[in-house]
Every structure is written in C-alpha cells, then in structure tokens.
C-alpha positions in Angstrom: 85.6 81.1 106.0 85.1 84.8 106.2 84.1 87.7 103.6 87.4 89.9 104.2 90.7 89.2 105.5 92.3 92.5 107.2 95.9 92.9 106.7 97.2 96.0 108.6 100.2 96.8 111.1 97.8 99.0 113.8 95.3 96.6 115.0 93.3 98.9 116.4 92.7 100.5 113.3 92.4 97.2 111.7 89.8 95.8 114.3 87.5 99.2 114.5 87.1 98.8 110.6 86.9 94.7 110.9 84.0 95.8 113.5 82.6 98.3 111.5 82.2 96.1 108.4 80.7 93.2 111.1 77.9 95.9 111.3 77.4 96.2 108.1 76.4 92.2 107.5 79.9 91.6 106.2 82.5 89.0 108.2 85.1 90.3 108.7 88.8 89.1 110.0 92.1 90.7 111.0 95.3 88.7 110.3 97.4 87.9 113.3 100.8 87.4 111.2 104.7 88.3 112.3 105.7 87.7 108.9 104.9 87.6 105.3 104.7 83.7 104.7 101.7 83.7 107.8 99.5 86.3 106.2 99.6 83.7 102.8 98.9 81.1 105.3 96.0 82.6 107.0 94.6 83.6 103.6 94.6 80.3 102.5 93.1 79.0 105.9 90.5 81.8 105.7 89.9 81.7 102.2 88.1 85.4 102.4 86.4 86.7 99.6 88.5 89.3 99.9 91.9 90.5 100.9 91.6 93.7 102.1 95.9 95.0 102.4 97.9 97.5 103.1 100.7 98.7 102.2 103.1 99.7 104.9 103.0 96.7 107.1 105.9 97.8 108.9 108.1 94.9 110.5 106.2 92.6 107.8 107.6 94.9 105.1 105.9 95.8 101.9 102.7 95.4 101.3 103.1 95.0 97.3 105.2 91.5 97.9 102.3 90.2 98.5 100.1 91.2 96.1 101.1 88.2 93.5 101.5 85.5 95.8 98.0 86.5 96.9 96.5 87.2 93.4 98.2 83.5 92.2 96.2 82.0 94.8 93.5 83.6 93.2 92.3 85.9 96.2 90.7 89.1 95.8 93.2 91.6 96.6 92.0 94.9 97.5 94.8 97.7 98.5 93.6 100.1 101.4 96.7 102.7 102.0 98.1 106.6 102.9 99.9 106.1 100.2 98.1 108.5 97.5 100.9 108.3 94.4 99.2 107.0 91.0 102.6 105.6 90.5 102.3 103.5 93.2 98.2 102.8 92.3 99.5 101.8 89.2 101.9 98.9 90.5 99.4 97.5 92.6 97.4 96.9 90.0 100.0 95.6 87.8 101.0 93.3 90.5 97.3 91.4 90.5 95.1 93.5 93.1 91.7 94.2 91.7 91.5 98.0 93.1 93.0 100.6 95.5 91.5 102.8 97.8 93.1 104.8 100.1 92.4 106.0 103.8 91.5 109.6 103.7 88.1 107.8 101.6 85.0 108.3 104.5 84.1 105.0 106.2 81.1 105.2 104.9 82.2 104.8 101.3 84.5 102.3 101.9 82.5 99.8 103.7 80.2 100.6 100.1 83.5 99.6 98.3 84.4 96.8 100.1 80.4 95.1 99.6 81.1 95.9 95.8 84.0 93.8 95.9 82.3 91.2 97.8 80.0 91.6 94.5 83.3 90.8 92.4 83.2 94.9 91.6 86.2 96.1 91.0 86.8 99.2 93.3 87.8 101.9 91.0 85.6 104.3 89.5 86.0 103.1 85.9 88.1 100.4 83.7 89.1 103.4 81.9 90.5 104.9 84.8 92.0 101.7 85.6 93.7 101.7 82.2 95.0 104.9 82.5 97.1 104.3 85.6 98.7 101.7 84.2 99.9 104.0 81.2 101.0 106.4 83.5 103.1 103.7 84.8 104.6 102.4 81.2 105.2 106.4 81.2 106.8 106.5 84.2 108.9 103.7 83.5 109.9 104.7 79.9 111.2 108.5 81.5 112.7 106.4 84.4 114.9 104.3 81.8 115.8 107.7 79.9 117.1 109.3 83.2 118.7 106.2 83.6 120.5 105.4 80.3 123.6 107.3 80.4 124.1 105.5 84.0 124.1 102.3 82.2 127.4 103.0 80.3 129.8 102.8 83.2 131.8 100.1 84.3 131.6 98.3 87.8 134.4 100.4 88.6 132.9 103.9 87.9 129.8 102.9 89.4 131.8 102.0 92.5 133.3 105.2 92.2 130.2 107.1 91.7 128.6 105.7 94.5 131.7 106.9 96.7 131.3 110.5 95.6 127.7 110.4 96.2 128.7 109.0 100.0 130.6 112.1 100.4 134.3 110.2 100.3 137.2 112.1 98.4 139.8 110.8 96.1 142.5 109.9 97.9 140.0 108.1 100.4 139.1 106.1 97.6 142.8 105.3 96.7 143.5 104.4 100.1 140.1 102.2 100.7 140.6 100.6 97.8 144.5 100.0 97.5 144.7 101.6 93.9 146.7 104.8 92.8 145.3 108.0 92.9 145.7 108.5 89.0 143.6 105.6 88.6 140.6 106.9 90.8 141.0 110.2 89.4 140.7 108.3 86.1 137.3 106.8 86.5 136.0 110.1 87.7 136.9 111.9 84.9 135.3 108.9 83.0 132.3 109.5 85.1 132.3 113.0 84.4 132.5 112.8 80.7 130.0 109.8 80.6 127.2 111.4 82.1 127.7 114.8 80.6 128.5 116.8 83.7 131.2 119.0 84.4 131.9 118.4 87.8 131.8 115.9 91.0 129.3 117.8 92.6 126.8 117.9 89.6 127.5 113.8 88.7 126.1 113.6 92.5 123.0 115.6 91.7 122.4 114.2 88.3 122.8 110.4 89.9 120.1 111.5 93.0 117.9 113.4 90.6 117.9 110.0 87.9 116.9 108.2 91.2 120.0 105.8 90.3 121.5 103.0 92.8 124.8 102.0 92.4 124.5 97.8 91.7 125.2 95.7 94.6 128.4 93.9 94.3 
C-alpha cells in the first residue's frame, strides 16, 4: 500500500515529485502503465490514498477517462495539470475527482495539498469555489447547446454536406464523390444556408467552427 499513486506521461517529472513527497514523510509511487486499463490495475493493487493524475497522459490518452472508473472504485482522485481552463476544472470535478491543482502551483504548496488530501481535504480553496465551477460549467453547457441548436435541424444529408464545405471541397466535387446531381447538392446547401441563418458558404463554415460543431459520425 502507498499514500499516492503518481499518474504522469514524463517520469522524470513524475519521480522528482514522487521523491519529493518521499521527503516529506509521504509514500509515494509512480505508475508504470502503457495503457489505461493498467493504471486501474495498479490503483487497485496499490490501493493509495490518493490518486494523484494528470491529464495529458499522452499515448495513454486523456486523463478525465479515468477519473470515474477511479472515483467508482472509490479512490481519491486528485487532478495535477497545465491545463488552467475552469471549464475543464469544472469537468474534472463533475467526473468524481475531489480537487485540481495545476503545475505552475510552487512545490512547496503542493506537497501541503497533497498531505491535506491524505487528511481527506479536499484541495480547493473553498466548497463555494468548488460550486461555482460547476455552475460555470451548467453555463457553459447551456451557451454550448444555444450555439448549437440551429445545427440540430439539418438532416444527415446537410450535415454531410456541411462538413464537406467546411473540408474545403466544392459542389461539383461533392456531386461527383457522392454520385448525386449537382442540383441536388446545391439543394442542401441552400438548405444549409437558410437553416443556419447565413448568407453564404463561407460564413455557414465560420458559424459551424465558431458553434464548435462536429459533423455526426456516420
């Protein structure tokens, strides 16, 4: 059993801090995983008091994936990341972990962090703050879905066309790719067009990268 499991892509990173919390009385571990189904292993071999994880774990992908399968095996998930958007703060905790800190804190205040959380402290500096990243994220989500709405009333087919003018390909590309007449791909786009309010190709591409939208997969 140790006090923290290290989950981190640079080992050396990861074992200067594992080293540096061994200094400070607390036992620390780094996980030796190549992919995400190991680090739940080694968790449950370890059974740390707490997970300390990142969030760009590179070839083992992202680092919120495994924040709930943690979390249901009731470890004490603790995020440690570059990343500095609330947004992204927000979903962590959403997702089960019990706080986020993020690498530009000094060492010295996150070894202090990481011994509160050993002390079942939540690392953030209030509940209140804690509450109000997760209604920035309801927020976020509720302007998300209203950017998003008028994308909702095409068809599969104007989607798929959509997607092909935001990939740069032409009409009669489109006809020929797709084995339909031009009249009909010059159809949906119109459709397109009138459906998202926009008077031309060039500002249904904007509109679609500025809404953040993805065309469905098929």
């Amino acid at each position: 059993m140790v006090d923290v499991l290290i989950v981190d892509d640079h080992p050396v990173l990861a074992e200067s801090f594992a080293a540096m919390l061994r200094g400070s009385g607390v036992e620390a571990r780094v996980a030796d995983a190549d992919r995400p189904g190991e680090v739940l292993e080694q968790a449950r071999e370890h059974a740390p008091e707490v997970v300390l994880l990142d969030l760009d774990l590179g070839g083992l992908g992202d680092g919120r994936d495994l924040i709930a399968p943690l979390a249901d095996d009731e470890q004490f998930v603790v995020v440690l990341t570059a990343v500095t958007d609330p947004i992204v703060h927000a979903e962590c905790l959403e997702a089960g972990a019990h706080g986020v800190l993020t690498k530009d804190t000094p060492l010295e205040a996150l070894v202090e962090a990481v011994q509160d959380a050993l002390e079942g402290e939540r690392p953030l500096a209030s509940e209140a703050r804690r509450q109000q990243l997760l209604g920035d994220l309801l927020a976020h989500r509720r302007e998300q879905a209203g950017r998003l709405a008028a994308f909702e009333r095409l068809t599969p087919s104007e989607a798929r066309t959509l997607a092909a003018l935001i990939d740069g390909r032409s009409a009669e590309e489109m006809s020929q790719d797709w084995y339909v007449a031009i009249t009909t791909v010059r159809s949906h786009i119109r459709s397109v067009l009138r459906k998202l309010d926009v008077g031309s190709q060039l500002a249904a591409v904007a509109k679609a990268r500025q809404a953040g939208w993805q065309a469905p997969t098929e």
